[in-house]
C-alpha positions as CSV (number, residue, x, y, z in Angstrom):
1,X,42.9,64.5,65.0
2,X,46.4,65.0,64.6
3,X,48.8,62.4,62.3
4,X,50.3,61.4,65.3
5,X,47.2,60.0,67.0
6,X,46.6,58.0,64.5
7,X,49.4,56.3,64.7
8,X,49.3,55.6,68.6
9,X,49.1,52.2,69.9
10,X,45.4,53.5,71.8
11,X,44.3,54.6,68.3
12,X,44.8,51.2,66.4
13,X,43.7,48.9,69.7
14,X,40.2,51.1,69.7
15,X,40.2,50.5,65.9
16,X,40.7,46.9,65.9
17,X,38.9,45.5,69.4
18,X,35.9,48.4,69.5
19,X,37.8,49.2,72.9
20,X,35.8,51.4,75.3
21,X,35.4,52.3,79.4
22,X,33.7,48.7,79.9
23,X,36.1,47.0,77.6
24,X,39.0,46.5,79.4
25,X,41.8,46.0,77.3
26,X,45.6,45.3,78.8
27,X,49.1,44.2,76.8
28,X,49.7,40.7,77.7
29,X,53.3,39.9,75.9
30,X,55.4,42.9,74.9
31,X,58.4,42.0,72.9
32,X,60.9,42.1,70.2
33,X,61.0,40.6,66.5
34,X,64.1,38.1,66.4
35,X,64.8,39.5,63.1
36,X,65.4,43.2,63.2
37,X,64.6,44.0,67.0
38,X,60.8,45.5,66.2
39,X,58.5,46.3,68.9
40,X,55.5,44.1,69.5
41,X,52.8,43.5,71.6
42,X,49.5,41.2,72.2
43,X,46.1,43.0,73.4
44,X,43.7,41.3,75.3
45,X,40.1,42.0,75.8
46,X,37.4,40.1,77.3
47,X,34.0,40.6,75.4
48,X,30.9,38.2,76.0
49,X,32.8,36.0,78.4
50,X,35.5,35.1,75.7
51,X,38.9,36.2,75.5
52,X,40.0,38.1,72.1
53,X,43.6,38.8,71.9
54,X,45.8,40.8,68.8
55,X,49.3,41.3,67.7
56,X,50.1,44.5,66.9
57,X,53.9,45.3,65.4
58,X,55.8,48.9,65.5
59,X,56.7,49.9,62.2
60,X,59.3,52.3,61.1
61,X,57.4,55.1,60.0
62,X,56.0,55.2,63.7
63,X,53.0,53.4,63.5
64,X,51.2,50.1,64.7
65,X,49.7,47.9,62.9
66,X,48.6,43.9,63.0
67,X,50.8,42.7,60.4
68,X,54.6,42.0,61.0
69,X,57.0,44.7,59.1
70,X,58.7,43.2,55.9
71,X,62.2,42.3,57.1
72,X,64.9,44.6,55.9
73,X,67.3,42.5,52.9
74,X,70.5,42.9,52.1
75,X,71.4,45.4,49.9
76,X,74.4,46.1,48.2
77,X,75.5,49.3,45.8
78,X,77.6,49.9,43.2
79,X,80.2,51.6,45.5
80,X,80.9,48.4,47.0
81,X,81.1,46.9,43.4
82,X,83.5,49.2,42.3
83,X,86.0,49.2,45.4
């Protein structure tokens, strides 16, 4: 398995939810962060009768994952400083 499947959206929703043929899993709210513009999107499966639905975020380096990417801070150099 190559880097870059493991860092597909399929990859991390089979992870996460055990996803498979008689699992159905569909994106129910694709998006973006307010802060910063970063790709999101909620999974649903139905499993038993109940409904299980995930949050996965895009992060920079390319890959998805269920926790929100830190927000990117101000930052200042000493360039600025010395202008």
């Amino acid at each position: 398995m190559t880097n870059t499947d493991r860092q597909s959206l399929r990859f991390v929703v089979e992870k996460w939810l055990e996803f498979n043929s008689l699992n159905a899993a569909r994106i129910t709210m694709p998006g973006r962060t307010l802060s910063g513009g970063r790709r999101y999107v909620c999974v649903e499966i139905m499993h038993e009768g109940e409904r299980f639905a995930l949050f996965f975020f895009r992060h920079d380096d390319g890959c998805w994952r269920v926790f929100p990417p830190a927000p990117k801070l101000p930052e200042m150099n000493l360039e600025r400083l010395a202008a």
